[in-house]
LOMI-760395 format. One line per field, with one value per atom (N, C-alpha, C): residue number from 1; residue in three letters; atom name; x, y, z. Coordinates in Angstrom, 3 decimals, padded with zeros to 6 digits. Each point is the difference from the previous one (the first is absolute). Last residue first. Layout:
BEGIN
pos [NUM; ...]
code [ALA; ...]
site [CA; ...]
px [X; ...]
py [Y; ...]
pz [Z; ...]
END
This chain:
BEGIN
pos [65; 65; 65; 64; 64; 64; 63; 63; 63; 62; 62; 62; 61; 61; 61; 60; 60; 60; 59; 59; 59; 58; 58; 58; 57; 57; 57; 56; 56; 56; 55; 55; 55; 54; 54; 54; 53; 53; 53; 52; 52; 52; 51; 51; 51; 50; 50; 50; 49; 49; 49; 48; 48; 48; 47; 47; 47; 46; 46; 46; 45; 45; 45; 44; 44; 44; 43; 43; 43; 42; 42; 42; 41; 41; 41; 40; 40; 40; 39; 39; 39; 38; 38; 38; 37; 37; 37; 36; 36; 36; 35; 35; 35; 34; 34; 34; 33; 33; 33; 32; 32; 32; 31; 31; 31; 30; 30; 30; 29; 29; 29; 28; 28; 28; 27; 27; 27; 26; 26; 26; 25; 25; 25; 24; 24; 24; 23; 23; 23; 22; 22; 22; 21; 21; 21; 20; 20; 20; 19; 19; 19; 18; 18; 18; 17; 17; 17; 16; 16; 16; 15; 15; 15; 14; 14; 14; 13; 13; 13; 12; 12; 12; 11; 11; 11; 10; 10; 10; 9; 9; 9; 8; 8; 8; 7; 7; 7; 6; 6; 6; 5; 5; 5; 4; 4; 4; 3; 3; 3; 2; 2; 2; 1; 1; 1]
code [UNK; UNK; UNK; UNK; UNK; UNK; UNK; UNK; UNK; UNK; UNK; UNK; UNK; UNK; UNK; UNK; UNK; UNK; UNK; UNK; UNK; UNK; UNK; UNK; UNK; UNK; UNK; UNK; UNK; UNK; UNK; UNK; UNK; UNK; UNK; UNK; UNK; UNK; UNK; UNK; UNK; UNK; UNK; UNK; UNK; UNK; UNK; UNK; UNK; UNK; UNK; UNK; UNK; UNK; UNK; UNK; UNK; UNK; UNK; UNK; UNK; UNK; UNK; UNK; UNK; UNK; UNK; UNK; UNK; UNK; UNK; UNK; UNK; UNK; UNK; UNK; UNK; UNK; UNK; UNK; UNK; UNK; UNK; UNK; UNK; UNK; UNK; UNK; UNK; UNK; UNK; UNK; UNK; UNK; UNK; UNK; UNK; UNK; UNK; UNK; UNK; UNK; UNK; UNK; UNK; UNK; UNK; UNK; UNK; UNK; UNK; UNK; UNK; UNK; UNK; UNK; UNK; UNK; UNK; UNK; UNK; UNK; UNK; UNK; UNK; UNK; UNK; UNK; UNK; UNK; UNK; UNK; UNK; UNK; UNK; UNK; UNK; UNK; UNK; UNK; UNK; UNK; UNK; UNK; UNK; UNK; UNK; UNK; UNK; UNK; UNK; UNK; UNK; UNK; UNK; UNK; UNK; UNK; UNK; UNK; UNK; UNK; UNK; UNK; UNK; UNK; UNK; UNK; UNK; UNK; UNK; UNK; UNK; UNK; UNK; UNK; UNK; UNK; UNK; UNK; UNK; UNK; UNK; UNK; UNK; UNK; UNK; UNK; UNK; UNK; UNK; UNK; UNK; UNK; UNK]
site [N; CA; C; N; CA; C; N; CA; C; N; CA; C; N; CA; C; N; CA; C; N; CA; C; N; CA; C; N; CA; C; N; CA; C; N; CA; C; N; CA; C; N; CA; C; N; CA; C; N; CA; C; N; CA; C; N; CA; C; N; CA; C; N; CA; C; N; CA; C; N; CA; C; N; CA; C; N; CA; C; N; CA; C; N; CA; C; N; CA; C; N; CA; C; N; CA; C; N; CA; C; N; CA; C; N; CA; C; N; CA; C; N; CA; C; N; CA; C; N; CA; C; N; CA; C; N; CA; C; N; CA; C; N; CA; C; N; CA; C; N; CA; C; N; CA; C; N; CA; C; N; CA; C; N; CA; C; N; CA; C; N; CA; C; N; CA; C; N; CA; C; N; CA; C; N; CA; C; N; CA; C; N; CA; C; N; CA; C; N; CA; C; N; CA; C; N; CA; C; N; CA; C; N; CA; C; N; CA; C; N; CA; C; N; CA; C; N; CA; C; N; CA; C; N; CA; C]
px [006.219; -000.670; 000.539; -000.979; 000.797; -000.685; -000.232; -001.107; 001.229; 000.050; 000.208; -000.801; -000.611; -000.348; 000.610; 001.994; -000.382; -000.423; 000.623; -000.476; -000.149; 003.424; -001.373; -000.291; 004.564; -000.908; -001.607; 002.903; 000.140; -000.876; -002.494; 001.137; 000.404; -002.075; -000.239; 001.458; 000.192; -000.743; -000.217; 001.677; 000.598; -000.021; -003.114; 000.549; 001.533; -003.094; -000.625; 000.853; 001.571; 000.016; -000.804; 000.432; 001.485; -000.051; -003.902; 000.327; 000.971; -000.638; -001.360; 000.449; 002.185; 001.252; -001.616; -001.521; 001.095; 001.026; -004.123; -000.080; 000.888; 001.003; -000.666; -000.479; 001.923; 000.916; -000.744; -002.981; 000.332; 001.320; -002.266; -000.866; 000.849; 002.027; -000.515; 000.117; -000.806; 001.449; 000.093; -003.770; 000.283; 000.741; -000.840; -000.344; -000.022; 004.020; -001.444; -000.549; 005.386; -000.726; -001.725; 003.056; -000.123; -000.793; 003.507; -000.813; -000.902; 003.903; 000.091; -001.029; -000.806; 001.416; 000.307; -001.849; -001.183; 000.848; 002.546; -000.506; -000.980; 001.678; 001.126; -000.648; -002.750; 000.005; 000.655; 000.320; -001.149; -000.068; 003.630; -000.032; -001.174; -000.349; 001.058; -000.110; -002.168; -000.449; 000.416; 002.105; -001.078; -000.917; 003.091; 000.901; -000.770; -002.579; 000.701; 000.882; -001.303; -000.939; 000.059; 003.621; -000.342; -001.328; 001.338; 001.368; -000.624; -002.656; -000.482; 001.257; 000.851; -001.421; 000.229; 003.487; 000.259; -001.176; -000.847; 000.888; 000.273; -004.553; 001.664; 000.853; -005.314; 000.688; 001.457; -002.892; 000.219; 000.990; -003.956; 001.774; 000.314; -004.370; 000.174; 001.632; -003.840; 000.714; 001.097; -003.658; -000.224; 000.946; 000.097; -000.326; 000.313; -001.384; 000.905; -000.540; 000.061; -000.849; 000.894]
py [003.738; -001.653; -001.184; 006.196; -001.059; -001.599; 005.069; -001.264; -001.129; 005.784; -000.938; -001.094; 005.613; -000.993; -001.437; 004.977; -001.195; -001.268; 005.646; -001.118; -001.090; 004.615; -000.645; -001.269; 002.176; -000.467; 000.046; 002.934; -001.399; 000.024; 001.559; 000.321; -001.183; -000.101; -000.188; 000.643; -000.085; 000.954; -000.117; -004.000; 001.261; 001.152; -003.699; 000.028; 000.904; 000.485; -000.067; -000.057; -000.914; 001.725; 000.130; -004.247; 000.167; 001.494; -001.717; -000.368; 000.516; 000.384; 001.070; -000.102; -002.815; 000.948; 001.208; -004.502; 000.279; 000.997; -000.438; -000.219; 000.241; 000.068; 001.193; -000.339; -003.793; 000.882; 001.122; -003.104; -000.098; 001.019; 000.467; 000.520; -000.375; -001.951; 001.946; 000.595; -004.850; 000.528; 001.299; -001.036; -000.629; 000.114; 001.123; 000.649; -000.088; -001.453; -000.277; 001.011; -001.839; 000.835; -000.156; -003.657; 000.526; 001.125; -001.222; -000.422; 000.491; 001.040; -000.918; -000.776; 003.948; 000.316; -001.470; -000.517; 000.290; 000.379; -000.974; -001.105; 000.148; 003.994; -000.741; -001.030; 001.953; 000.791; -000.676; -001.654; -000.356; 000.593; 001.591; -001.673; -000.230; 004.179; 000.355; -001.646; 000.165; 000.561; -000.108; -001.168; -000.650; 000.357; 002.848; -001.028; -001.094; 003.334; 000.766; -001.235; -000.797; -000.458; 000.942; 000.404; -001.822; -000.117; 004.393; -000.529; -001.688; 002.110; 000.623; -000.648; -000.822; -000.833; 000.489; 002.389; -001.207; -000.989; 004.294; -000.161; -001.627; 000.659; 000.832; -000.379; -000.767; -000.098; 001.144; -003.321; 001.442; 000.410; -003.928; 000.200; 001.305; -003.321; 001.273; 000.050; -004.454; 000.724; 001.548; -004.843; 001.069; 000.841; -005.320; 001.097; 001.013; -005.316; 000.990; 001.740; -006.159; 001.176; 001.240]
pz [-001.162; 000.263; 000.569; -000.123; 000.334; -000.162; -002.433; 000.260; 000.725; -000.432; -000.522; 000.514; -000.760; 000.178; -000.449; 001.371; -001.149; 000.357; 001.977; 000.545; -001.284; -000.001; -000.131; 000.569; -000.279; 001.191; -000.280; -003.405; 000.750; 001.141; -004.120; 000.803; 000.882; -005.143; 001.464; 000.900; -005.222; 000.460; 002.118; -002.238; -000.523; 001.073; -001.475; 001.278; 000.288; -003.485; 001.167; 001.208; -004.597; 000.126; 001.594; -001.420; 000.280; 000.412; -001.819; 001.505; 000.643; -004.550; 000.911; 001.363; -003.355; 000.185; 001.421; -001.199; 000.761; -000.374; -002.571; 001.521; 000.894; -004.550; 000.216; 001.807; -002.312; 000.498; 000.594; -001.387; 001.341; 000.384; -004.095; 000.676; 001.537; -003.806; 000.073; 001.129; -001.459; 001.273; 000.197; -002.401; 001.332; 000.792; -004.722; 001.050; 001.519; -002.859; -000.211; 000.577; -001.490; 000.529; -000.697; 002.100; -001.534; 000.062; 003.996; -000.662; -001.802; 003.617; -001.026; -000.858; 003.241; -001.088; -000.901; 004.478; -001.170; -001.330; 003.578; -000.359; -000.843; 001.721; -000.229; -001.182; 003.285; -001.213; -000.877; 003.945; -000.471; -001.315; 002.848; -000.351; -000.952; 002.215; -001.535; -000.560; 004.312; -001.394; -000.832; 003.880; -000.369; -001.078; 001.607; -000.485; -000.493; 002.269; -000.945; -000.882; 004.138; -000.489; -001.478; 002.929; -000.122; -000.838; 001.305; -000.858; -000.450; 003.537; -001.174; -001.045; 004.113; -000.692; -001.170; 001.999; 000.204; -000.714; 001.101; -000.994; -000.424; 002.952; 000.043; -001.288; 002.376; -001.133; 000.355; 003.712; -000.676; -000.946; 001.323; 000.305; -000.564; 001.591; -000.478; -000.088; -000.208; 000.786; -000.365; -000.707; -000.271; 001.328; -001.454; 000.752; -000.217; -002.144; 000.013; 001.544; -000.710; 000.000; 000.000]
END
């Protein structure tokens, strides 16, 4: 079962879930371009600009399992 718990975003996250992006992007990059992958890069650079934008020590919701 998973648990709903808060951690406060700092350089340090934000670098990791930033690194976690670019990766994904990365892996889409090889794919054949579609609307699909389009659409999911377009998702994740929005995110990347979201979480970006957040100041540190915001509250981020994670899921411990």
């Amino acid at each position: 079962m998973t648990e709903l718990f808060y951690k406060p975003l700092t350089p340090d996250l934000r670098q990791q879930i930033n690194d976690s992006i670019r990766n994904s992007v990365r892996e889409l990059n090889t794919c054949q371009n579609n609307v699909y992958v389009n659409m999911q890069k377009t998702a994740l650079n929005a995110t990347k600009a979201l979480i970006d934008a957040l100041p540190d020590g915001y509250p981020m919701p994670m899921y411990r399992r």
